[in-house]
C-alpha positions, 0 to 999 in steps of 0.5 A: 246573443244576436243569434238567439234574438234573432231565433226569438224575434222571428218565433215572435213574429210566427207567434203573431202571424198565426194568431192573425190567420186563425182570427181571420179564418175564424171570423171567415168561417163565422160569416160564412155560417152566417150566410149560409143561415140566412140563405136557409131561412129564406 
């Protein structure tokens, strides 16, 4: 049982994690783009 919380626990905890970077990358990405435009329009 203990081992099969633990599995859980850390897959939760990847789960987690990933939704994290992919947020950060997004919104890095997005303000990236952003730069990028206003350079452009300059």
């Amino acid at each position: 049982m203990s081992v099969s919380l633990t599995k859980y626990l850390d897959a939760v905890n990847m789960i987690a994690i990933n939704t994290k970077l992919n947020k950060l990358l997004k919104t890095a990405s997005y303000n990236i783009q952003n730069q990028c435009n206003i350079l452009m329009t300059m």
